[in-house]
VOGU-3710 file (C-alpha; in Angstrom, 3 decimals, decimal comma):
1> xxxxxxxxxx> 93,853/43,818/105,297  95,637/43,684/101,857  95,107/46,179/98,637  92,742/44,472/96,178  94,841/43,942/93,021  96,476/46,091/90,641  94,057/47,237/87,887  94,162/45,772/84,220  93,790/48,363/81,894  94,552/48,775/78,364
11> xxxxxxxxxx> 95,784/51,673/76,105  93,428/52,781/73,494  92,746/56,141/71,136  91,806/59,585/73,167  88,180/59,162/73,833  85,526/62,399/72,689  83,037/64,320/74,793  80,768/61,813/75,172  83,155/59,318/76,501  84,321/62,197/78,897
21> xxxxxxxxxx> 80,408/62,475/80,096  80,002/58,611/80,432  83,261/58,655/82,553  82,150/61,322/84,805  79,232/59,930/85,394  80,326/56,481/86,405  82,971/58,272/88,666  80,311/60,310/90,331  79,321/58,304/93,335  76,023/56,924/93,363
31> xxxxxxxxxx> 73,251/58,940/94,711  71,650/57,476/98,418  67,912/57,470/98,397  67,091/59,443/102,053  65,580/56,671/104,487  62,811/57,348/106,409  64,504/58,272/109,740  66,957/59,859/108,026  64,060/62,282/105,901  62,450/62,650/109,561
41> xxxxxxxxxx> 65,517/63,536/111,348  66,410/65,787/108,420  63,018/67,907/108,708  63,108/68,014/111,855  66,671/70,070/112,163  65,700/71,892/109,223  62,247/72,646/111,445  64,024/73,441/114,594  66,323/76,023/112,544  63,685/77,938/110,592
51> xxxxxxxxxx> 61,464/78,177/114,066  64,576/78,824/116,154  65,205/81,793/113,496  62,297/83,301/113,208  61,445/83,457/116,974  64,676/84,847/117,559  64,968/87,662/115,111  61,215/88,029/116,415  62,314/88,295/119,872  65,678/90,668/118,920
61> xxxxxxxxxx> 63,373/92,529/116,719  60,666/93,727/118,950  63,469/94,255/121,620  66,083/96,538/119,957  63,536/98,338/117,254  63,334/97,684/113,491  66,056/99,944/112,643  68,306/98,790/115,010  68,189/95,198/113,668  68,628/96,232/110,327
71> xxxxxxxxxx> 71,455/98,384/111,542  72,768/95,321/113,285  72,534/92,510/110,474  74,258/95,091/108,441  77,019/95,587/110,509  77,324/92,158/111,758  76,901/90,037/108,282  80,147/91,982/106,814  83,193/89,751/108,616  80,573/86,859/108,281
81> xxxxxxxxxx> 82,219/85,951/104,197  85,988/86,400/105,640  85,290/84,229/107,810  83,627/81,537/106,120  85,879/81,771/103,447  88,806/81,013/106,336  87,002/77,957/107,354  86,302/76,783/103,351  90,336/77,349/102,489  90,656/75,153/105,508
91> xxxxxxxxxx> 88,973/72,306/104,009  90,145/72,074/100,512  91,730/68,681/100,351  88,653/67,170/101,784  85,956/69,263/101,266  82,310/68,159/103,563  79,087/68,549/101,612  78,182/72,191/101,663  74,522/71,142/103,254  76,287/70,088/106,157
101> xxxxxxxxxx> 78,726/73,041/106,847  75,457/75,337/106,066  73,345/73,116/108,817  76,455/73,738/111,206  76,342/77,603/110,482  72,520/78,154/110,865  72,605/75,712/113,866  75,423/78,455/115,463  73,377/81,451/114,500  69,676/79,915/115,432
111> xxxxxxxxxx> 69,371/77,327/117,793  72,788/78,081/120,041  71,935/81,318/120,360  68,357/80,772/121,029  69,027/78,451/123,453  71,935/80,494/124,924  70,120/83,552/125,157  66,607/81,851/127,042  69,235/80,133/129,583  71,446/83,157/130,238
121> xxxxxxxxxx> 68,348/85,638/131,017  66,695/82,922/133,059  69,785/82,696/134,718  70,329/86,497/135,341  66,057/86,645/136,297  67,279/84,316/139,371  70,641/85,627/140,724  68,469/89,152/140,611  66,098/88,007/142,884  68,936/85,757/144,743
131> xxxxxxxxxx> 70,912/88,639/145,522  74,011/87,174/143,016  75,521/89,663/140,929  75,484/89,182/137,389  79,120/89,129/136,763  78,160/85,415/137,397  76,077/85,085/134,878  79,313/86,095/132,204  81,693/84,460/133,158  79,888/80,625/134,823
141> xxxxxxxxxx> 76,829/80,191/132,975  77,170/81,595/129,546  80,637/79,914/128,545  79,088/76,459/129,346  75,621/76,957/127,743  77,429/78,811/125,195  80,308/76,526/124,327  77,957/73,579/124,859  75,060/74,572/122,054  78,142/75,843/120,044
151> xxxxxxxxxx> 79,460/72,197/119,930  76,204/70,617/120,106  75,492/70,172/116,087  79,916/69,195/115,222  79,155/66,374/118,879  76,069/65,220/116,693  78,391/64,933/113,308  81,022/62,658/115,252  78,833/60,288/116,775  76,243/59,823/114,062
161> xxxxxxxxxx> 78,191/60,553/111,070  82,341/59,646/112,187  83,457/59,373/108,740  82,654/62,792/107,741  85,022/63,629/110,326  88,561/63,317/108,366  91,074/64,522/111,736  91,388/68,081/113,191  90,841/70,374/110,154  87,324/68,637/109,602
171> xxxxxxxxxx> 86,294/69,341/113,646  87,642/73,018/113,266  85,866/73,595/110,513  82,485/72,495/111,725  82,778/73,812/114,931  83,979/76,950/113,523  81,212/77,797/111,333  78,662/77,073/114,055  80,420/79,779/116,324  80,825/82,085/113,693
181> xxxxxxxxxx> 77,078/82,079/113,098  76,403/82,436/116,767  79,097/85,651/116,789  76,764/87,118/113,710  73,497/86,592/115,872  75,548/87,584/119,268  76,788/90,870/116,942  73,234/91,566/115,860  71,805/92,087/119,339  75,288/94,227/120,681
191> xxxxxxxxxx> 75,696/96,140/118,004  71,689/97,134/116,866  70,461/96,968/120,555  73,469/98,175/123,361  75,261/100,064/119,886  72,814/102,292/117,769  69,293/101,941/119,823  71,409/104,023/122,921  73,030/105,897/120,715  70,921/107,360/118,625
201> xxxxxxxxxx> 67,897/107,821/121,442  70,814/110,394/123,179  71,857/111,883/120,321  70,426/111,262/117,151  71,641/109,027/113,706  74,721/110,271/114,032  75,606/109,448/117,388  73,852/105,925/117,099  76,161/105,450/113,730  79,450/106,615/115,626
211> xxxxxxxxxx> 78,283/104,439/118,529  78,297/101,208/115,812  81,126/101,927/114,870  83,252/102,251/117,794  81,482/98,505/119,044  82,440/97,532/115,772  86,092/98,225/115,938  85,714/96,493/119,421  84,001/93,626/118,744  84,572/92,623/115,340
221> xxxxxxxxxx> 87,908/93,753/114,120  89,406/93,449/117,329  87,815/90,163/119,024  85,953/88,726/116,082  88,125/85,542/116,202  87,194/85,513/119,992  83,852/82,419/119,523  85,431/80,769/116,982  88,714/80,541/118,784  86,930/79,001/122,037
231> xxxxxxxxxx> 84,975/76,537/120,108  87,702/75,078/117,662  89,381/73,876/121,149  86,101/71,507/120,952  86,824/70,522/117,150  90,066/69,871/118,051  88,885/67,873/120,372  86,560/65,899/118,400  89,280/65,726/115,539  91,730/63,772/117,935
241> xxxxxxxxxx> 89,570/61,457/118,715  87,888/60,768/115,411  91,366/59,570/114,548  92,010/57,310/117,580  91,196/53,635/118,005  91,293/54,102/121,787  88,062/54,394/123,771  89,150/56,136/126,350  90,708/58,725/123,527  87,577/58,884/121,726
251> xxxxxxxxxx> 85,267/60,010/125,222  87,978/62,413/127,012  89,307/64,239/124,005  85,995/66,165/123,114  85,592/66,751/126,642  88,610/68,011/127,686  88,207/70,175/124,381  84,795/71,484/125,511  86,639/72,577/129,223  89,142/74,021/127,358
261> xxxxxxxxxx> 86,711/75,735/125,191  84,656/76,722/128,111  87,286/78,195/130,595  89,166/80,480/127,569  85,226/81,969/127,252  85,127/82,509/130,823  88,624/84,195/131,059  87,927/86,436/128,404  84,492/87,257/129,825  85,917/88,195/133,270
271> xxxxxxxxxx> 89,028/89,749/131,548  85,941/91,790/129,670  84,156/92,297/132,832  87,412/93,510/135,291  88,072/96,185/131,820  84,629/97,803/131,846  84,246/97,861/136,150  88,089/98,387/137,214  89,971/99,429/134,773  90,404/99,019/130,942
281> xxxxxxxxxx> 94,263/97,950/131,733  93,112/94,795/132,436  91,189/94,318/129,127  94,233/95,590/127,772  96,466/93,684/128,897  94,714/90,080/129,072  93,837/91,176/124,866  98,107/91,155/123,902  99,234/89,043/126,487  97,267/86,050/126,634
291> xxxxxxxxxx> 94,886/86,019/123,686  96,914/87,576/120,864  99,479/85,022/121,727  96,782/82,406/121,974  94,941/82,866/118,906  98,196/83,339/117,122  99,716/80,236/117,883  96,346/78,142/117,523  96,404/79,675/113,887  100,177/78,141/113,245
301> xxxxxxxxxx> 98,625/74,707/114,611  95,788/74,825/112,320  97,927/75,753/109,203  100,248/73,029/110,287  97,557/70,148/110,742  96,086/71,235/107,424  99,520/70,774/105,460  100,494/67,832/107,915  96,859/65,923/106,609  96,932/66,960/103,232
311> xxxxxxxxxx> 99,928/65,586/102,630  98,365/62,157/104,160  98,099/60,722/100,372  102,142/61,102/99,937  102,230/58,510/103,202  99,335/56,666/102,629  99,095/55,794/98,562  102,804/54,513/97,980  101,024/51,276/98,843  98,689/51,721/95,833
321> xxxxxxxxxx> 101,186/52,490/93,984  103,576/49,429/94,698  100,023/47,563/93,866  99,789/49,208/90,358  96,843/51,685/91,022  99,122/55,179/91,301  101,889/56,115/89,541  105,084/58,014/91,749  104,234/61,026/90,386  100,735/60,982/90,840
331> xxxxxxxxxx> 101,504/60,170/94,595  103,526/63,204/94,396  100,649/65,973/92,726  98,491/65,207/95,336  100,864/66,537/97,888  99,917/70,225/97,886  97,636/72,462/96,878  100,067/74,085/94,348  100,776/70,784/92,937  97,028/69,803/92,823
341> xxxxxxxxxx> 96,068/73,113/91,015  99,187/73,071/88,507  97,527/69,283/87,719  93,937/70,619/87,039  95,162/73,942/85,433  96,750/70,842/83,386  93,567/68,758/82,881  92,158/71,917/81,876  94,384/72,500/78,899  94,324/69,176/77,356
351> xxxxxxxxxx> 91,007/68,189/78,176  89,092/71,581/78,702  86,391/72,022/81,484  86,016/68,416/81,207  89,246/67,444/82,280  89,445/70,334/84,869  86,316/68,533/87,079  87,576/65,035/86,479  90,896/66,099/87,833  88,934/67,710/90,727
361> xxxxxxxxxx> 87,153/64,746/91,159  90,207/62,568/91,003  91,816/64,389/93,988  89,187/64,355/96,008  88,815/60,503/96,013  92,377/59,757/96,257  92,014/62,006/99,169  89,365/59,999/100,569  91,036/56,735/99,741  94,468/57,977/101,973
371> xxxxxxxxxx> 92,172/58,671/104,768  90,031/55,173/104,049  93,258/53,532/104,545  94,718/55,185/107,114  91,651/55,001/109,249  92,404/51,360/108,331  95,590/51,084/109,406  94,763/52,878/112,774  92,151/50,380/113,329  89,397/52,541/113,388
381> xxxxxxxxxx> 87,180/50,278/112,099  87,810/46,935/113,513  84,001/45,510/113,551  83,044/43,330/110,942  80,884/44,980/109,157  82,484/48,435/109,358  85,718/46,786/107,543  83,419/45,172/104,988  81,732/49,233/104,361  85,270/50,194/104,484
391> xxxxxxxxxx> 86,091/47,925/101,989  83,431/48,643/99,544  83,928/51,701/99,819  87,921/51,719/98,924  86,799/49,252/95,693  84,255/52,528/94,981  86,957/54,913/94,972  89,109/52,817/93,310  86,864/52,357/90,141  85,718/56,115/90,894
401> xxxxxxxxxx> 89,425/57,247/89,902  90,336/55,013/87,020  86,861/56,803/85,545  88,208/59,735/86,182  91,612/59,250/84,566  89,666/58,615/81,759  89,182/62,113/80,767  92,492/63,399/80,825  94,994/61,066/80,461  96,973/60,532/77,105
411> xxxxxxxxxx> 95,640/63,952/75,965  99,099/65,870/75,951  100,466/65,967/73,301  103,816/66,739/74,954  103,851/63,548/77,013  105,804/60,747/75,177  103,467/57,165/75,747  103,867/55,536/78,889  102,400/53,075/81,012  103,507/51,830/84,854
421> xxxxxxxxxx> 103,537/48,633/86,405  103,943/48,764/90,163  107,379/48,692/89,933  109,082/50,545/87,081  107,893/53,000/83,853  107,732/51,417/80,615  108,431/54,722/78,427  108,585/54,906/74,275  111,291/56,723/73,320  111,364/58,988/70,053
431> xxxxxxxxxx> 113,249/55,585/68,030  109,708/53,979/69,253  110,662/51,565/71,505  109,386/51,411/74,817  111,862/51,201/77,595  112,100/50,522/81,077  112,706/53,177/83,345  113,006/53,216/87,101  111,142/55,698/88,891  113,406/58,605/90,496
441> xxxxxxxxxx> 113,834/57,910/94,462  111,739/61,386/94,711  109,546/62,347/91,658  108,653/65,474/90,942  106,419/65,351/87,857  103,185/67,954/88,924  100,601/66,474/86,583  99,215/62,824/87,000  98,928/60,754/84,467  97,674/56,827/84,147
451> xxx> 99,262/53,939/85,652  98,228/51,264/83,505  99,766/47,382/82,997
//
């Protein structure tokens, strides 16, 4: 499939504040009226998460006491923003719609856990009266039920919504935030009902506080990476394959994820188990021998996949930019997030809060565009009419970033006139005459600027 063509665009005075408006909002992308299945579909999540909710606070509630839920929201909502904001720093080149991470979140925290919880005492009513003990019940039947609702919302993403996954980073992140709100729930119930309620019936506010906040120390600062550990196995998973062509890629990739994801929950569950009826060594020693190491090096992976995709544009766009639509340099900005805030901390100063969101703006669809094409290239769309969406929607994000240039480009006054032509820069020195100049083997130049013939 070849580039469309190079864009023709002229040079012309610095436009005003309205002409910065009209440009951002013909860059903005259009706004999709919600179908009818897709309005249904929509109320009916948002249903089955507000009556998930309420039932189970309602259940938790009248369980543990009033003041032990409030004890446990409070205690369990403070690692909640750390590690959100993880997840969000995770997903700054390509950032999802916000609804969508918050659906994935309140999905965790309501319906996984709802369903989780009704499965796992079901399951613990029956091996009672079967005679089964209910280690059983930890470590076989809640990691799958567990891992399984977890993933349930980030399996729903991928198969009706692919192209909001982007590679790895994208299935982490959903996948994280739905365990992280089923850890708040989980939280909730351990540290308000087996946490304060016991403690403070034996031996007052005190003891129920000092009771918190050992669990806490246990279960938070020590293992709070423990759900959303087992469940990015799944988004990484789901992230492989939502960047392969191959069938056979696409099916066994999120499953062999979710396995993974289920038998590191059932290890730590017995490991938990074994420390609390033989002997803490074992808790001990499975915590800085296997997990430690585990989480750790998952962590370098993720950091590593992050930088590897983001910078996807510096592979990707050189072909725009042979074509006339990016300058070198521009290719170059978008390689890193110090490079892409040194260009809007840029945009900002020659084109004020204006030129900061256009900037924005412009990263995020040449972002988009180097994944568009590289999903391309992979032949990841190879029906007909998934090229011809993929199409449109490259000739979209093309016009989306030539409006957004609009804003800040020949605003400096510290940037001599120049314009590029696919192959060289045509520069005008102080004498006033423009002159070619090739473009360095490896630019450097941190702030975009616009290619133009």
């Amino acid at each position: 499939m070849s580039l469309p063509p190079e864009p023709a665009l002229t040079a012309g005075p610095p436009p005003g504040l309205a002409a910065d408006q009209a440009a951002l909002g013909a860059a903005a992308p259009p706004v999709r009226r919600t179908g009818r299945w897709r309005g249904l579909l929509l109320g009916l999540l948002i249903a089955v998460i507000a009556i998930s909710g309420v039932v189970l606070l309602g259940y938790v509630g009248n369980r543990i006491g009033p003041v032990a839920l409030a004890v446990g929201v409070g205690a369990a909502v403070l690692p909640v923003p750390v590690l959100v904001s993880c997840f969000l720093w995770l997903d700054r080149y390509d950032p999802e719609p916000v609804r969508l991470l918050l659906f994935c979140f309140l999905w965790g925290a309501f319906v996984a856990t709802g369903v989780a919880l009704v499965v796992n005492t079901t399951a613990g009513w029956l091996f009672e009266r079967w005679g089964i003990s209910d280690i059983v019940v930890g470590v076989v039947v809640a990691p799958v039920i567990e891992e399984t609702m977890k993933a349930a919302f980030p399996i729903g993403i991928f198969l009706l919504a692919r192209r909001r996954f982007s590679g790895v980073t994208d299935g982490i992140v959903f996948c994280g935030l739905s365990a992280t709100g089923f850890a708040m729930v989980e939280n909730i119930l351990y540290l308000g009902g087996y946490g304060y309620a016991p403690g403070a019936e034996q031996s007052g506010f005190a003891g129920g506080a000092l009771a918190v906040e050992a669990m806490f120390i246990g279960r938070v600062l020590l293992s709070g990476f423990g759900h959303p550990l087992f469940t990015s196995m799944t988004g990484i998973g789901l992230g492989i394959a939502a960047r392969s062509a191959d069938r056979r890629v696409r099916v066994l990739a999120p499953l062999l994820g979710l396995l993974l994801a289920m038998s590191l929950h059932a290890t730590w569950n017995l490991m938990a188990t074994l420390g609390q009826d033989v002997s803490l060594y074992f808790t001990l020693y499975g915590y800085f021998s296997v997990f430690v190491p585990i989480f750790l090096t998952v962590t370098g992976v993720v950091i590593w996949v992050r930088s590897w995709e983001g910078r996807l544009t510096e592979r990707v766009l050189p072909a725009y930019a042979a074509a006339g639509w990016f300058s070198p340099p521009e290719v170059t900005a978008l390689g890193t997030l110090g490079r892409r805030l040194s260009a809007r901390a840029w945009a900002r100063r020659v084109s004020g809060d204006a030129g900061a969101t256009a900037m924005r703006g412009y990263q995020f669809a040449a972002t988009r565009l180097a994944l568009l094409r590289d999903g391309l290239d992979r032949g990841l769309d190879n029906r007909p009419h998934q090229v011809a969406e993929a199409v449109a929607e490259e000739r979209a994000l093309l016009a989306a970033i030539e409006a957004y240039r609009q804003v800040f480009t020949r605003r400096d006054p510290m940037t001599p006139p120049a314009r590029w032509d696919g192959h060289r820069y045509h520069v005008v020195f102080p004498d006033g005459v423009p002159r070619p100049v090739e473009a360095p083997p490896l630019p450097v130049v941190p702030v975009p600027f616009l290619a133009q013939r």
